[in-house]
mmCIF file as Biopython writes it, N, C-alpha, C and O atoms, coordinates in Angstrom:
data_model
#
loop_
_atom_site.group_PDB
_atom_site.id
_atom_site.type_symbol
_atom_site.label_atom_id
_atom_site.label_alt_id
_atom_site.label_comp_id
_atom_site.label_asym_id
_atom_site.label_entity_id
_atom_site.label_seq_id
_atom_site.pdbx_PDB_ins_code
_atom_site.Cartn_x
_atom_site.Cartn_y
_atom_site.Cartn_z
_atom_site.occupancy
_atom_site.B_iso_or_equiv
_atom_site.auth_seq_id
_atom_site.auth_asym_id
_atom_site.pdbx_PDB_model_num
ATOM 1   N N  . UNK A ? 1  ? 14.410  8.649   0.375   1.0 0.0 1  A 1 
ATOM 2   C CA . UNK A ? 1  ? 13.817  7.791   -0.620  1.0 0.0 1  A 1 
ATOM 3   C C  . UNK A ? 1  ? 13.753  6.356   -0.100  1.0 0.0 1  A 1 
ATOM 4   O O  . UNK A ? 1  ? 12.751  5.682   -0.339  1.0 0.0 1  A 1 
ATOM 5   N N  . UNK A ? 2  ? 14.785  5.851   0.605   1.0 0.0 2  A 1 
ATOM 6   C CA . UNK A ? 2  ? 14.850  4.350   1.108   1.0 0.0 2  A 1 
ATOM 7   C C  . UNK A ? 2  ? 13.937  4.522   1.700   1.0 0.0 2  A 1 
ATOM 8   O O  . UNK A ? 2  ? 13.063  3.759   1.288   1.0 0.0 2  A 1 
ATOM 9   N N  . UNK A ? 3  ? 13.400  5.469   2.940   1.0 0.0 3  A 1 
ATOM 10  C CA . UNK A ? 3  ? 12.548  5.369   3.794   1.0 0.0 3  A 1 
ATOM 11  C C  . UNK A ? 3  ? 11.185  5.404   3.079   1.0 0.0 3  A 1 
ATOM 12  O O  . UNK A ? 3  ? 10.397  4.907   3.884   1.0 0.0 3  A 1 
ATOM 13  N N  . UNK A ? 4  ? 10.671  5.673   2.210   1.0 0.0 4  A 1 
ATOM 14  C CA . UNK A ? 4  ? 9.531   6.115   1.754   1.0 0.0 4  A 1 
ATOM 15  C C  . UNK A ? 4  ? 9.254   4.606   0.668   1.0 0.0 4  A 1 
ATOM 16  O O  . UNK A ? 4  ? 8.149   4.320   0.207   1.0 0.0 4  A 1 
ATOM 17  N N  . UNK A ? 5  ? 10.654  3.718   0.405   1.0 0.0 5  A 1 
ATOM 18  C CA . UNK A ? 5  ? 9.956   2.499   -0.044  1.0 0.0 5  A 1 
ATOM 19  C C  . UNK A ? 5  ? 9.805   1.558   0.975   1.0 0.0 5  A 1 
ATOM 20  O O  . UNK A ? 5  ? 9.065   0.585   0.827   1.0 0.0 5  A 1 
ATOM 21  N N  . UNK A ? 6  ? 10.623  1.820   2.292   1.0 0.0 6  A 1 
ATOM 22  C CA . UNK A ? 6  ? 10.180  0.530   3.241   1.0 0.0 6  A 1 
ATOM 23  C C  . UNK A ? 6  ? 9.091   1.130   4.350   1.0 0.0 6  A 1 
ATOM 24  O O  . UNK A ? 6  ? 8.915   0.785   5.518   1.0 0.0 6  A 1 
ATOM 25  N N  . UNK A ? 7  ? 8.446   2.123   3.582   1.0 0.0 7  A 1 
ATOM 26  C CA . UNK A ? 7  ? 7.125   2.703   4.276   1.0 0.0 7  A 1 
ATOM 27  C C  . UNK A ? 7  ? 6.179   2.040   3.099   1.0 0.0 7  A 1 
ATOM 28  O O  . UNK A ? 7  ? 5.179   1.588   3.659   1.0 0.0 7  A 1 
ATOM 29  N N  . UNK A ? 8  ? 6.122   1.815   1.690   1.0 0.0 8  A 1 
ATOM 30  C CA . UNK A ? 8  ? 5.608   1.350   1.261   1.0 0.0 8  A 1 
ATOM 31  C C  . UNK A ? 8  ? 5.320   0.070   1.191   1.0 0.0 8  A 1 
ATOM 32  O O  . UNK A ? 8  ? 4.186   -0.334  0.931   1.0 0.0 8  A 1 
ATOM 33  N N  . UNK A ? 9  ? 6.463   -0.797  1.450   1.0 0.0 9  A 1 
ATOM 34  C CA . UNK A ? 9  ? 6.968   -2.069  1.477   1.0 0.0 9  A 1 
ATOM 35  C C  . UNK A ? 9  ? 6.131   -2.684  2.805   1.0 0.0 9  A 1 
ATOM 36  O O  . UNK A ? 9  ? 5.585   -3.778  2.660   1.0 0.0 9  A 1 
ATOM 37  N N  . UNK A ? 10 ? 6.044   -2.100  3.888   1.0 0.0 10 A 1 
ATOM 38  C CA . UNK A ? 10 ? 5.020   -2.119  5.242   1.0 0.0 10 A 1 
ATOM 39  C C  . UNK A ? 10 ? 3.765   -2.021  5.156   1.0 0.0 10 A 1 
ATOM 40  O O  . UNK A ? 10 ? 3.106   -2.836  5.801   1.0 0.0 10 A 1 
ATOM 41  N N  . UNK A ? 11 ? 3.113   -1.080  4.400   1.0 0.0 11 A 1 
ATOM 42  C CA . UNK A ? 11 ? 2.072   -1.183  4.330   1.0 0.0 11 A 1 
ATOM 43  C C  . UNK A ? 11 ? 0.871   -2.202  3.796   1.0 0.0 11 A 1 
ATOM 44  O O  . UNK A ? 11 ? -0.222  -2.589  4.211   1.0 0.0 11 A 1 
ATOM 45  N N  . UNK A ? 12 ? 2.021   -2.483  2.212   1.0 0.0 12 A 1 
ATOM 46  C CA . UNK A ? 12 ? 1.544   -3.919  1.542   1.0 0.0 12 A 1 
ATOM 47  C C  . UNK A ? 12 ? 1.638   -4.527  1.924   1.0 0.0 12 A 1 
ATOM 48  O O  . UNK A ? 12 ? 0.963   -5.483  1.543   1.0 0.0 12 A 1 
ATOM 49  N N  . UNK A ? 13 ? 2.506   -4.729  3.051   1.0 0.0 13 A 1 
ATOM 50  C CA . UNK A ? 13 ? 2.300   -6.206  3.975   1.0 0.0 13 A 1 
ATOM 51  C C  . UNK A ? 13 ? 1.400   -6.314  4.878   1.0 0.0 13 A 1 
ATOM 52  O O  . UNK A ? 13 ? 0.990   -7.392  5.310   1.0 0.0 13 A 1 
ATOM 53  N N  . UNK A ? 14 ? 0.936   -4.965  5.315   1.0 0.0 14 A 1 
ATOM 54  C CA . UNK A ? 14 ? -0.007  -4.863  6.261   1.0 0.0 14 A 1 
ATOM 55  C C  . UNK A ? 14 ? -1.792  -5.034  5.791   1.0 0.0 14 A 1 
ATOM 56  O O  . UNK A ? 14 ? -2.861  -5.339  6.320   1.0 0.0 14 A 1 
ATOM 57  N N  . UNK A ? 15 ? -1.283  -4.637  4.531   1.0 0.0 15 A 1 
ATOM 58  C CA . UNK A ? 15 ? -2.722  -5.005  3.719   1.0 0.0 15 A 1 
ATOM 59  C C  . UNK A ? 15 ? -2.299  -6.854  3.572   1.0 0.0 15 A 1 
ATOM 60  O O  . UNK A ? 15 ? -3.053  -7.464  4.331   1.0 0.0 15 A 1 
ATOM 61  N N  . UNK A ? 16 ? -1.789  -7.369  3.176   1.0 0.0 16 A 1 
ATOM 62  C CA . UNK A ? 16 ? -1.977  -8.753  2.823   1.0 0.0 16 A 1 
ATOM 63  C C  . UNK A ? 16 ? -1.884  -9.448  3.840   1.0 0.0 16 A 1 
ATOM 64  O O  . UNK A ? 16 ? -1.994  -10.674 3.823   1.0 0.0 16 A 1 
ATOM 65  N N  . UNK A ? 17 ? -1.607  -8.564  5.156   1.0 0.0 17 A 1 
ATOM 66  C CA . UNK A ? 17 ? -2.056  -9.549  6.447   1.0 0.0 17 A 1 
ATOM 67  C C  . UNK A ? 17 ? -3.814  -9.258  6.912   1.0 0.0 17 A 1 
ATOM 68  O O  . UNK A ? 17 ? -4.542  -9.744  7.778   1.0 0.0 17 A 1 
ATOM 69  N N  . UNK A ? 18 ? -3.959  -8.458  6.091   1.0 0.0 18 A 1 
ATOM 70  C CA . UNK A ? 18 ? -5.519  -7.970  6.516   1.0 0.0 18 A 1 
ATOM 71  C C  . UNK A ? 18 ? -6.375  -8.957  6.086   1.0 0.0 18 A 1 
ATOM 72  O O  . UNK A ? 18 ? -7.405  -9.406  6.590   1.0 0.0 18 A 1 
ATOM 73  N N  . UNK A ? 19 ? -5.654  -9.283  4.848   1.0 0.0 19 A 1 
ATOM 74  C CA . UNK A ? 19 ? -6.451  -10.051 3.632   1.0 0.0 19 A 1 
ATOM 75  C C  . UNK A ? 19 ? -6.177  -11.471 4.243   1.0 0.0 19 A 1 
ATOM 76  O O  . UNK A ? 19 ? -7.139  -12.178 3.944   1.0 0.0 19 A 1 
ATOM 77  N N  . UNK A ? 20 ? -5.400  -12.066 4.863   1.0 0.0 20 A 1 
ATOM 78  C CA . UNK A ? 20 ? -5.016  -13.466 5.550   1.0 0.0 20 A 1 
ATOM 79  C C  . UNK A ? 20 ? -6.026  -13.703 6.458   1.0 0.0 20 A 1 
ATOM 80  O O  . UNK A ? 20 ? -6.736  -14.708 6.485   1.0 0.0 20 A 1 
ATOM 81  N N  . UNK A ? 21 ? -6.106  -12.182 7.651   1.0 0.0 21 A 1 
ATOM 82  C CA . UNK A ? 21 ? -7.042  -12.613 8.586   1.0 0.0 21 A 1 
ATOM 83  C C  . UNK A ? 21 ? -8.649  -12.563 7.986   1.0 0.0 21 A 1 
ATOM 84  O O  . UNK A ? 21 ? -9.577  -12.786 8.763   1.0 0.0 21 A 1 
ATOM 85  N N  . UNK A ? 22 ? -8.882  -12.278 6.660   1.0 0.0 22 A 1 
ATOM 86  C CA . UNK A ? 22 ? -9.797  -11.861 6.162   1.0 0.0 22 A 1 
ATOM 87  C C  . UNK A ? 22 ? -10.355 -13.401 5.702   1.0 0.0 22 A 1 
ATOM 88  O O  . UNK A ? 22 ? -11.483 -13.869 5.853   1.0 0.0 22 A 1 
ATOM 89  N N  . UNK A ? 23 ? -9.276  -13.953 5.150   1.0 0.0 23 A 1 
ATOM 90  C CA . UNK A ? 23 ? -9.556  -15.587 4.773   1.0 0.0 23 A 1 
ATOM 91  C C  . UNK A ? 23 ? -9.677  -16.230 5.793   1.0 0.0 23 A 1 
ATOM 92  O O  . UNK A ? 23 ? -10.658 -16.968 5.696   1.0 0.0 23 A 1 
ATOM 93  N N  . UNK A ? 24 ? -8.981  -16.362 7.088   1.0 0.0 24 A 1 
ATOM 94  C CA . UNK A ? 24 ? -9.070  -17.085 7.708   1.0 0.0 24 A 1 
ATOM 95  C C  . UNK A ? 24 ? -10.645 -16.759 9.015   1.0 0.0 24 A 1 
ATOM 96  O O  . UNK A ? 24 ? -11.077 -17.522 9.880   1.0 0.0 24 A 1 
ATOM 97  N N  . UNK A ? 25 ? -11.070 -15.497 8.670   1.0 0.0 25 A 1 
ATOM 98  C CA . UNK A ? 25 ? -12.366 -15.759 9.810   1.0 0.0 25 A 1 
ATOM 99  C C  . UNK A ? 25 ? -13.168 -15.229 9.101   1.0 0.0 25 A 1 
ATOM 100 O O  . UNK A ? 25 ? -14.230 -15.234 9.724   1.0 0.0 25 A 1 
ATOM 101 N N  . UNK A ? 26 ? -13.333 -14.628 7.869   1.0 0.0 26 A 1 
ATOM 102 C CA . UNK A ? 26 ? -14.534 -14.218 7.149   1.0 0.0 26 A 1 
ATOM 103 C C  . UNK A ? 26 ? -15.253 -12.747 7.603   1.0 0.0 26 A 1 
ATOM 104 O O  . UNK A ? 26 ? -16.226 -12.262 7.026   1.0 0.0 26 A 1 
ATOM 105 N N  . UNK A ? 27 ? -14.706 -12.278 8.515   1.0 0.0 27 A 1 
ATOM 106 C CA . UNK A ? 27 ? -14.901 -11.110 8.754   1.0 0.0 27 A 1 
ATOM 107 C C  . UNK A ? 27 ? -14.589 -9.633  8.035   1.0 0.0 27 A 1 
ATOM 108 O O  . UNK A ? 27 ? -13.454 -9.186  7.868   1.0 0.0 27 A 1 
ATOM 109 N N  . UNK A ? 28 ? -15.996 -8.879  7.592   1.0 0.0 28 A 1 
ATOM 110 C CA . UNK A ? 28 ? -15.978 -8.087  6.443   1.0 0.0 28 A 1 
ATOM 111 C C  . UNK A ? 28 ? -15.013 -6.983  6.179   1.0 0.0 28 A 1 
ATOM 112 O O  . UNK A ? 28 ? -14.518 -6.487  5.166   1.0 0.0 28 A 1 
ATOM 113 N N  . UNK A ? 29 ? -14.880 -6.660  8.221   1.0 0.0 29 A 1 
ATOM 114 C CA . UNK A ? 29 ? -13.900 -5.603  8.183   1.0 0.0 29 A 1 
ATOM 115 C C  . UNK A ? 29 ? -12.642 -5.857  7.823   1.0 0.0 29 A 1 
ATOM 116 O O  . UNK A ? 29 ? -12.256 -5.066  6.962   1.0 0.0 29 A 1 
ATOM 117 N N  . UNK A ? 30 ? -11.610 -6.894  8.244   1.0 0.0 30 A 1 
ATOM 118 C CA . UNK A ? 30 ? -10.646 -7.062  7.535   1.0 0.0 30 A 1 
ATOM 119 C C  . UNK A ? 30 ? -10.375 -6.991  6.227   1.0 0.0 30 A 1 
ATOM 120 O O  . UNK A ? 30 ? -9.245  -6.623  5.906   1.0 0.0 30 A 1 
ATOM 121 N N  . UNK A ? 31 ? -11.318 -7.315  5.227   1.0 0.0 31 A 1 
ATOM 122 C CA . UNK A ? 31 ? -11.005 -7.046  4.182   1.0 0.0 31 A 1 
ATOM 123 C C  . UNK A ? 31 ? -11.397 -5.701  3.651   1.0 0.0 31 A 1 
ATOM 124 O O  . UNK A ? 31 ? -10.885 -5.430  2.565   1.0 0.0 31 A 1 
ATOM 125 N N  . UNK A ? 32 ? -12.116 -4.883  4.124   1.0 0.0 32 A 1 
ATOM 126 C CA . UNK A ? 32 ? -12.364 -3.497  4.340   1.0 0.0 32 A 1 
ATOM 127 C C  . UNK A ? 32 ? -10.982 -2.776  4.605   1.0 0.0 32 A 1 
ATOM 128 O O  . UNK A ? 32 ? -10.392 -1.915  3.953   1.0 0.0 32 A 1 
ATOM 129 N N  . UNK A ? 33 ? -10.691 -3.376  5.701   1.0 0.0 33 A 1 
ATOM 130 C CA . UNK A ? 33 ? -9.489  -2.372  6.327   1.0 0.0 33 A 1 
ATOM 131 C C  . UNK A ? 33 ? -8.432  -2.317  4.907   1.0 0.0 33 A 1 
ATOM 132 O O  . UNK A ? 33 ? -8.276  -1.269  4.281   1.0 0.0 33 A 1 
ATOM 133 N N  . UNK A ? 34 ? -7.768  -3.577  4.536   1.0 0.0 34 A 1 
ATOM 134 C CA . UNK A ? 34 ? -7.295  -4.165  3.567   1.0 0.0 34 A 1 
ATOM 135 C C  . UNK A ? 34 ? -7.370  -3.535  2.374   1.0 0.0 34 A 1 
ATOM 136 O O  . UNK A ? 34 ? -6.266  -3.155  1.985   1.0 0.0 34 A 1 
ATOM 137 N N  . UNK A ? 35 ? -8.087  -3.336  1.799   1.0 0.0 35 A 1 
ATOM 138 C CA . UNK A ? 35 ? -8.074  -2.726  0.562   1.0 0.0 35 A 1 
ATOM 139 C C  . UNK A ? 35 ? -8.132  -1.010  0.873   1.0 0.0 35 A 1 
ATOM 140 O O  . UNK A ? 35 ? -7.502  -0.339  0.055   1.0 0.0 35 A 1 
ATOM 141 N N  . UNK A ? 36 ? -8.619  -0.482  1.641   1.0 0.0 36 A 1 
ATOM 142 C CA . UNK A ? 36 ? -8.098  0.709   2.015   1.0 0.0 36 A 1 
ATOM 143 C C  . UNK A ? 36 ? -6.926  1.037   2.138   1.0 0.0 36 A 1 
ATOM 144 O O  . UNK A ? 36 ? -6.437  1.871   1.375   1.0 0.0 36 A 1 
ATOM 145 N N  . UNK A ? 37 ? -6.165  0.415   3.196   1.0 0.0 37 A 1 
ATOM 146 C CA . UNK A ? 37 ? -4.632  0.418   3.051   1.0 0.0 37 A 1 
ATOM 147 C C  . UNK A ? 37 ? -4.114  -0.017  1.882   1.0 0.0 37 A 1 
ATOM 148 O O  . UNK A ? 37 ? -3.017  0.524   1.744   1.0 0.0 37 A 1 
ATOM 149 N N  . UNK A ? 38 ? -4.400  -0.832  0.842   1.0 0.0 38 A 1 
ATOM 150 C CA . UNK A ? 38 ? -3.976  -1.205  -0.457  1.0 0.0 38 A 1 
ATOM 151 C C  . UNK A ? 38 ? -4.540  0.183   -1.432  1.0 0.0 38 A 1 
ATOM 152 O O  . UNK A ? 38 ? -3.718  0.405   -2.322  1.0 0.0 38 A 1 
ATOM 153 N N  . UNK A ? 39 ? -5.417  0.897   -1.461  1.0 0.0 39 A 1 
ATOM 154 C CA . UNK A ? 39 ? -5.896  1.786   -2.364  1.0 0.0 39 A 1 
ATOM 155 C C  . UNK A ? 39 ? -4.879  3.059   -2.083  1.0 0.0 39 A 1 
ATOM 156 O O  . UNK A ? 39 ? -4.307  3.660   -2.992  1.0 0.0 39 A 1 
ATOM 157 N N  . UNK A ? 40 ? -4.746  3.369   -0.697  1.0 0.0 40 A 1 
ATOM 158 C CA . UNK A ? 40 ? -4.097  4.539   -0.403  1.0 0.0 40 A 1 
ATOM 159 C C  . UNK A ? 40 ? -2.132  4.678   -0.899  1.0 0.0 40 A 1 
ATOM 160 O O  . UNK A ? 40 ? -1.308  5.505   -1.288  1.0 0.0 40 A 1 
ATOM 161 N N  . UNK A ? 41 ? -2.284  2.959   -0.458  1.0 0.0 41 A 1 
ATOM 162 C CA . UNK A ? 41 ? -1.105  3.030   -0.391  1.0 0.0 41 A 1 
ATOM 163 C C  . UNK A ? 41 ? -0.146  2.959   -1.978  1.0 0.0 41 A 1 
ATOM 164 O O  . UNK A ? 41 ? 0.925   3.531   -2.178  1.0 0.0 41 A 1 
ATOM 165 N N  . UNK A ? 42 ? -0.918  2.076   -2.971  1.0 0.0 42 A 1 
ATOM 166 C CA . UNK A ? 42 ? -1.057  2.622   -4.460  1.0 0.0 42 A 1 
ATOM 167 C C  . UNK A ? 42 ? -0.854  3.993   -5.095  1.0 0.0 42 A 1 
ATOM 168 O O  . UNK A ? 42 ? -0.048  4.361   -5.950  1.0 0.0 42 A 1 
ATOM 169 N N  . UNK A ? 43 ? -2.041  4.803   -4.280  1.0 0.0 43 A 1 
ATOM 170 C CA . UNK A ? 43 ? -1.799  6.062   -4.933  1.0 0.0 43 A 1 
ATOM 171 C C  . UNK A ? 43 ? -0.684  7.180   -4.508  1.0 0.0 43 A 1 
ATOM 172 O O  . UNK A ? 43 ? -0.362  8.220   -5.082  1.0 0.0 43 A 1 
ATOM 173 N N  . UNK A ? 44 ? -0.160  6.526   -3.160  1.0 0.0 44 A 1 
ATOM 174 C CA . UNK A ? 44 ? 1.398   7.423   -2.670  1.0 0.0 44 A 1 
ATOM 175 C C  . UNK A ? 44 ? 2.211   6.846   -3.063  1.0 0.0 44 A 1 
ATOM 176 O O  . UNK A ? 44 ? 3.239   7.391   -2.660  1.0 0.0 44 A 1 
ATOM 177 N N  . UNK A ? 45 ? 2.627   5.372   -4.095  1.0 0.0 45 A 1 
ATOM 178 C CA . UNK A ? 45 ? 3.509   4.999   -4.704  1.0 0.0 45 A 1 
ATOM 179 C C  . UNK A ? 45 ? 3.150   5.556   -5.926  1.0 0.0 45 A 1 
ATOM 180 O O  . UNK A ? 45 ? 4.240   5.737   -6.469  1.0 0.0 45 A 1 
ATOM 181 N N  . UNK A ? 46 ? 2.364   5.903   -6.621  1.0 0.0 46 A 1 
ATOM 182 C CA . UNK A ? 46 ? 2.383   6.270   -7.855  1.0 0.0 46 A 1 
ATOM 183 C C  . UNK A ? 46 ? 2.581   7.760   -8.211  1.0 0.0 46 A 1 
ATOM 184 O O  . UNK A ? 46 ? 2.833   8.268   -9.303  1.0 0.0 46 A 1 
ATOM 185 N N  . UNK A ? 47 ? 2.383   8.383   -6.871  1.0 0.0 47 A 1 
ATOM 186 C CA . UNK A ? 47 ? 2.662   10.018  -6.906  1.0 0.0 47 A 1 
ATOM 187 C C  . UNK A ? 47 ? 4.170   10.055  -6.295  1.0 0.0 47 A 1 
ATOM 188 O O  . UNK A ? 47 ? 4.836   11.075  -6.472  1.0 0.0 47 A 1 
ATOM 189 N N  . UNK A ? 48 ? 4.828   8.733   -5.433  1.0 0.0 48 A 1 
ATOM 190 C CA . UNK A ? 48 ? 6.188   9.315   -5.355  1.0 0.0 48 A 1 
ATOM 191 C C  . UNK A ? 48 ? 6.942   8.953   -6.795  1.0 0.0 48 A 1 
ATOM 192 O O  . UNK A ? 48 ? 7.922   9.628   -7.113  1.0 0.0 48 A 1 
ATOM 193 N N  . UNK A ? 49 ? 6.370   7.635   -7.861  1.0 0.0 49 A 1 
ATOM 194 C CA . UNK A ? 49 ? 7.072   7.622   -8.505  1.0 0.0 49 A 1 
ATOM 195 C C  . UNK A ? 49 ? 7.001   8.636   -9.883  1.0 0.0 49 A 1 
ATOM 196 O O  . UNK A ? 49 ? 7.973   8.830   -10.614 1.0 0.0 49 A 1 
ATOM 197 N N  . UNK A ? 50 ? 5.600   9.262   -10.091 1.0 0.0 50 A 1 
ATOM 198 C CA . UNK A ? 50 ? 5.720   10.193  -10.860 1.0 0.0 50 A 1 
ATOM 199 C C  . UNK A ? 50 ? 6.605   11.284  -10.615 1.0 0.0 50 A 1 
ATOM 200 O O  . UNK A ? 50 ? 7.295   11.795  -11.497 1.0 0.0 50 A 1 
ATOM 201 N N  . UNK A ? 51 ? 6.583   11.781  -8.969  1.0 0.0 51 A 1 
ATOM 202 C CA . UNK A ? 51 ? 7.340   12.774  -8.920  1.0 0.0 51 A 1 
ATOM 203 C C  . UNK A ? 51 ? 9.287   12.380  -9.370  1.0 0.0 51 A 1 
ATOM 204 O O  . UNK A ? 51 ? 9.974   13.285  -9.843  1.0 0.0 51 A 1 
ATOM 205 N N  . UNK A ? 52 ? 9.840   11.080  -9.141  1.0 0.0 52 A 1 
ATOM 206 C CA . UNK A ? 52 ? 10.797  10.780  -9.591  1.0 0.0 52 A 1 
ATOM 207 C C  . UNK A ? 52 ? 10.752  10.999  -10.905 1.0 0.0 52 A 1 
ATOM 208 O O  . UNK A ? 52 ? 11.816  11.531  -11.223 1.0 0.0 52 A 1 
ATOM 209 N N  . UNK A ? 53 ? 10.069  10.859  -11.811 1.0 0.0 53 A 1 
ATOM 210 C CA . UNK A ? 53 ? 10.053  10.646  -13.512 1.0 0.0 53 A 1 
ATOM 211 C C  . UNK A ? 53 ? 10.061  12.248  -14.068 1.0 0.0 53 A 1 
ATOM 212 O O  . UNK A ? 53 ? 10.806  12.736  -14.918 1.0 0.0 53 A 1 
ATOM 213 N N  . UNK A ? 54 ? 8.916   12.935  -13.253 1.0 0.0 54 A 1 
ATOM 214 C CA . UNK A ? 54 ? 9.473   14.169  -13.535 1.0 0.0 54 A 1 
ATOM 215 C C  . UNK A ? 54 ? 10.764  14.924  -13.233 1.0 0.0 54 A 1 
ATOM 216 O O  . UNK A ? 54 ? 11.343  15.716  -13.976 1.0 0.0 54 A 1 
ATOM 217 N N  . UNK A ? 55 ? 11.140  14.497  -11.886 1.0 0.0 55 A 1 
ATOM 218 C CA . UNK A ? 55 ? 12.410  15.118  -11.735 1.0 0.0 55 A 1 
ATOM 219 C C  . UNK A ? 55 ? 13.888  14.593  -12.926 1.0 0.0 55 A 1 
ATOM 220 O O  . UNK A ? 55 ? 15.010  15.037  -13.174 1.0 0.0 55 A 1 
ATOM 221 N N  . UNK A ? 56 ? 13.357  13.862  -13.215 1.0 0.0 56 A 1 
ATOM 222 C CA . UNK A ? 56 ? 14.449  12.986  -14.642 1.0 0.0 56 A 1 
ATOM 223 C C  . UNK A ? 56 ? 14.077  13.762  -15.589 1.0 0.0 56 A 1 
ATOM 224 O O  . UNK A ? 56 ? 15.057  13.732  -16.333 1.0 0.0 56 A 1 
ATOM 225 N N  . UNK A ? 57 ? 13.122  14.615  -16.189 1.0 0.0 57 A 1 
ATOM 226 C CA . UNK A ? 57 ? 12.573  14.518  -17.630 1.0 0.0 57 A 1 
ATOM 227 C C  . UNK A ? 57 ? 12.771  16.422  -17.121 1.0 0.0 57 A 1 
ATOM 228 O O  . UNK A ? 57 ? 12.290  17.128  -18.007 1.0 0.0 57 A 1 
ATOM 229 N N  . UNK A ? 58 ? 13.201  17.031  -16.248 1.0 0.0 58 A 1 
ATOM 230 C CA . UNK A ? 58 ? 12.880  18.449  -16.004 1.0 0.0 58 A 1 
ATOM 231 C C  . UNK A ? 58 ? 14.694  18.784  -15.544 1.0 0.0 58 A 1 
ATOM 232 O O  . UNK A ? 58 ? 15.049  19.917  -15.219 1.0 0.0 58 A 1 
#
């Protein structure tokens, strides 16, 4: 479980460095890359934390 939040914890950083180099040269792909890694990485925090909530409620 630790490992799977400082896998999450990495990634959002890796998106908000996307988004830095994205401000700083205007280039489309960075912010492309960026929100991809932000979309994906959303939906494997929200399926590890559902799977926690179920394992509480079962």
């Amino acid at each position: 479980m630790l490992l799977f939040r400082w896998i999450i914890l990495l990634l959002l950083l890796a998106a908000v460095v996307s988004f830095m180099f994205y401000a700083g040269t205007g280039q489309v792909r960075f912010r492309r890359f960026g929100l991809t890694v932000l979309k994906w990485t959303l939906i494997a925090a929200f399926g590890f934390f559902a799977v926690l909530i179920l394992e509480r409620v079962g």
